[in-house]
C-alpha angles and dihedrals in degrees: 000000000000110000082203087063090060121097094193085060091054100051095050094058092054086049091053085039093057098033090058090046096054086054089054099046090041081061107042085048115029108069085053078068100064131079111260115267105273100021090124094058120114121261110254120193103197102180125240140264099246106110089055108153110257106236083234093057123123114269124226140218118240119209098211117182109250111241132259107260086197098064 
């Protein structure tokens, strides 16, 4: 017998062919689906570098409390 004659045989292979397909297709889509890793994080303002000291600015006297000799 000629497994080609047969029309169950056929029909398997369509059925693997398609199966194997939609796994394909499930892995190629479906992580375009999802929210992007970190999206639920909350949303942090850190403030910029701008104000940064110049090495030529004016220096200025602390005034720093002398310590405690007793502790």
């Amino acid at each position: 017998m000629n497994t080609l004659k047969s029309k169950k045989a056929i029909w398997w292979g369509v059925g693997l062919l398609l199966l194997i397909a939609g796994v394909f297709a499930a892995a190629v889509f479906m992580p375009h689906t999802g929210e992007p890793y970190g999206s639920d994080a909350p949303d942090v303002q850190v403030p910029s570098m701008q104000n940064i000291p110049h090495p030529d600015a004016h220096k200025l006297d602390l005034e720093v409390p002398a310590e405690d000799p007793k502790e």
